[in-house]
Backbone as a printed PyTorch tensor [residue, N CA C, xyz], in Angstrom:
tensor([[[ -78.8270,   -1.3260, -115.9160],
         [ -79.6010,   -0.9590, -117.0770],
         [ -78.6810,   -0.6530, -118.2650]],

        [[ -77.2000,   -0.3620, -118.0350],
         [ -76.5150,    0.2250, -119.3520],
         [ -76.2910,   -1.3530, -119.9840]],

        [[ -75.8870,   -2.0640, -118.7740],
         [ -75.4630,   -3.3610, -120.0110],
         [ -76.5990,   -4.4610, -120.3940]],

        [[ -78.0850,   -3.6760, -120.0920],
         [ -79.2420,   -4.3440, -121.2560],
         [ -79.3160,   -3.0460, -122.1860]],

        [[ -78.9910,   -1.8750, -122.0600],
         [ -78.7410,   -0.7110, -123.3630],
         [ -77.7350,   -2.0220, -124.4780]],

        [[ -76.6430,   -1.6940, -123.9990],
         [ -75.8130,   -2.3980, -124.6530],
         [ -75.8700,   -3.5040, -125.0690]],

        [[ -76.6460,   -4.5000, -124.8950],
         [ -76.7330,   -6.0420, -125.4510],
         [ -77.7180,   -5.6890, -126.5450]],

        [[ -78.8320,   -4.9280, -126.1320],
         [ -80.1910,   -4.7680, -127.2300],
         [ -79.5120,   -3.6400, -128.1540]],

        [[ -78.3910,   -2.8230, -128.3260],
         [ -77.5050,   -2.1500, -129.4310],
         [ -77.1700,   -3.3260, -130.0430]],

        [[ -76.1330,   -4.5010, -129.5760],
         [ -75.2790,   -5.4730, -130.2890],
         [ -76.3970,   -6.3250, -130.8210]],

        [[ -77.4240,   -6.4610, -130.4350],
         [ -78.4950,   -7.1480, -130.9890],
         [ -79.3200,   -6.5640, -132.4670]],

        [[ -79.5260,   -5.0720, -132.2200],
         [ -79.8740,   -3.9670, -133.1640],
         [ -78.9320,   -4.2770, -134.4700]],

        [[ -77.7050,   -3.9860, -133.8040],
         [ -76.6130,   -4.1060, -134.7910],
         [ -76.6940,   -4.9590, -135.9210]],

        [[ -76.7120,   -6.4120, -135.3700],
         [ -76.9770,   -7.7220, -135.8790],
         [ -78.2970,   -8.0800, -137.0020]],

        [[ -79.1730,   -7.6790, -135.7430],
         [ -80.2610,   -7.4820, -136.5480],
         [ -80.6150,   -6.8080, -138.3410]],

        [[ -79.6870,   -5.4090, -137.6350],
         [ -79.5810,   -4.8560, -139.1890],
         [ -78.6040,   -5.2080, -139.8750]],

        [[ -77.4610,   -6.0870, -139.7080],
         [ -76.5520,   -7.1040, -140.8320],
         [ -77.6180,   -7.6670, -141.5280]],

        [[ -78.5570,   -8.7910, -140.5450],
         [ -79.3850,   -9.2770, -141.4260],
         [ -80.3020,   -8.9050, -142.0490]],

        [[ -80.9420,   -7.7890, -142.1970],
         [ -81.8890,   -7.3850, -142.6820],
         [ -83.1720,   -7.7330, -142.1630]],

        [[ -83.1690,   -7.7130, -140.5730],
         [ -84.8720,   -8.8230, -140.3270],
         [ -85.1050,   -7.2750, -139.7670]],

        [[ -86.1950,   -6.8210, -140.6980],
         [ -86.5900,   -5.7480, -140.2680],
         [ -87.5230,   -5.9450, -139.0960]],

        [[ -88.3120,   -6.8320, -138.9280],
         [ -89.3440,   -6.6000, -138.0120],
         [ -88.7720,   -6.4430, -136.4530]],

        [[ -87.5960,   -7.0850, -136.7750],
         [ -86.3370,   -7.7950, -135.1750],
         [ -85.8390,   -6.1560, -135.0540]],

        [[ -85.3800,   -5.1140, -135.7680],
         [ -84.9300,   -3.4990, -136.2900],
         [ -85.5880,   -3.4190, -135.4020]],

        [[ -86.6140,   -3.1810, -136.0810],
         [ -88.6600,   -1.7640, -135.1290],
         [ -88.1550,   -2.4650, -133.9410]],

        [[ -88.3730,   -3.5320, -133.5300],
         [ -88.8580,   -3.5900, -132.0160],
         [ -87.4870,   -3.3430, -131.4220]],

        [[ -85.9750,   -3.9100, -131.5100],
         [ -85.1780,   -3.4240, -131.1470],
         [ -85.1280,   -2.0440, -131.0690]],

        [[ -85.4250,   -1.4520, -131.9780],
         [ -85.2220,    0.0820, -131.3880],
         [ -86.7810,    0.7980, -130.6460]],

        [[ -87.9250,   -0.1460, -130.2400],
         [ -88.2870,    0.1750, -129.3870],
         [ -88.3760,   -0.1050, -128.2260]],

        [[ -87.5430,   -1.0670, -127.7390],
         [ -86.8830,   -1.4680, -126.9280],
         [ -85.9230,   -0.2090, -126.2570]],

        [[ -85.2220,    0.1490, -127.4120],
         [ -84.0230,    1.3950, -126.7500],
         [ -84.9690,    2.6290, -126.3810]],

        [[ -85.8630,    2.8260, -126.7470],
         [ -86.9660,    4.1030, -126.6540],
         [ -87.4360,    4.0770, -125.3050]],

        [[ -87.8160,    2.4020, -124.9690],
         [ -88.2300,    2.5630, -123.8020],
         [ -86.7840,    2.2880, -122.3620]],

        [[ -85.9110,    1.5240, -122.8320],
         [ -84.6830,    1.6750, -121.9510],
         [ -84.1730,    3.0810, -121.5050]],

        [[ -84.0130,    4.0680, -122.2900],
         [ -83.5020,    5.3880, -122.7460],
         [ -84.9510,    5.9870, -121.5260]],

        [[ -86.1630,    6.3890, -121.8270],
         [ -86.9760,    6.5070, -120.9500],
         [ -86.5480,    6.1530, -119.5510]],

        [[ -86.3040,    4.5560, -119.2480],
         [ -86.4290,    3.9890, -117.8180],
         [ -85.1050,    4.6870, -117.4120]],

        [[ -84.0230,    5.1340, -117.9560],
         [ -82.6740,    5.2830, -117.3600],
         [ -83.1460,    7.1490, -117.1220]],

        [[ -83.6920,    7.6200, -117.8170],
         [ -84.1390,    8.9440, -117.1890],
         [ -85.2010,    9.0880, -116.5260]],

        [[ -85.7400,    8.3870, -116.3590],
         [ -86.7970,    8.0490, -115.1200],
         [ -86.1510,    8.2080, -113.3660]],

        [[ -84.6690,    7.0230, -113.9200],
         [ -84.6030,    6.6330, -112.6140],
         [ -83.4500,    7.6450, -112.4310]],

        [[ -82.7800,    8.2120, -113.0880],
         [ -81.7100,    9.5570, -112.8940],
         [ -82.5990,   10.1300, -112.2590]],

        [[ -83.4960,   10.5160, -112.6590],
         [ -84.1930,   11.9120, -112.2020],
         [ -85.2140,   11.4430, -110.6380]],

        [[ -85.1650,   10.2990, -110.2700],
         [ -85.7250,    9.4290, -109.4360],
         [ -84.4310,    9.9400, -108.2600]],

        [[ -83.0840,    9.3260, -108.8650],
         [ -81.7510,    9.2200, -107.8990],
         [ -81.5360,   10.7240, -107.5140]],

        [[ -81.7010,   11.9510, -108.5480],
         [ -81.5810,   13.0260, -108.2320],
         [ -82.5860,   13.7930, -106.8390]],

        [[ -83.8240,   13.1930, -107.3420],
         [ -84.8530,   13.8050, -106.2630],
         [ -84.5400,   13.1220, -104.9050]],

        [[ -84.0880,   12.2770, -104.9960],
         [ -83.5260,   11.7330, -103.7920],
         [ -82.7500,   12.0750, -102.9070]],

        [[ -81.8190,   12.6820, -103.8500],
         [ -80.1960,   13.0780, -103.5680],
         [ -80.4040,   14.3760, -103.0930]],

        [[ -81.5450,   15.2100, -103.6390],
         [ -81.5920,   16.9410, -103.0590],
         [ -82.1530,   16.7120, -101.5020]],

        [[ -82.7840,   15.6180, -101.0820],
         [ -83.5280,   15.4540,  -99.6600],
         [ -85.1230,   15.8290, -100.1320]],

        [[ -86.0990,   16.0290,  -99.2550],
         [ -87.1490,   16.4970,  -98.9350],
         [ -87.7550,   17.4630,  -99.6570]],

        [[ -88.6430,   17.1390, -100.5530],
         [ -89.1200,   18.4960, -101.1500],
         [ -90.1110,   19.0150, -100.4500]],

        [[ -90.2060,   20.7870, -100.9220],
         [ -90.6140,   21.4930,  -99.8760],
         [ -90.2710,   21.6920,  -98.3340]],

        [[ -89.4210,   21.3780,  -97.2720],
         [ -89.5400,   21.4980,  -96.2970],
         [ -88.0480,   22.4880,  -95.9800]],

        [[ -87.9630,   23.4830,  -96.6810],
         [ -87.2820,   24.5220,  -96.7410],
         [ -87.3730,   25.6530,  -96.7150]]])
């Protein structure tokens, strides 16, 4: 997931050289929802990582 973060930044980037705003918005909602999925699944890997909830 970091190196589709990173391609849709170098894309962002680009995007805003050229000025195509509409290509901007969605690129950066693109990162809104990447940024989301990568703390989704941290917090996915974490609950994982503690074992069993509740059976303590």
């Amino acid at each position: 997931m970091t190196s589709i973060a990173t391609n849709t930044r170098e894309r962002l980037d680009e995007a805003h050289r050229m000025q195509r705003l509409g290509e901007v918005a969605a690129l950066e909602e693109s990162l809104r929802h990447i940024e989301g999925k990568k703390g989704q699944a941290d917090r996915l890997r974490r609950r994982a990582e503690s074992g069993p909830a509740g059976l303590g």
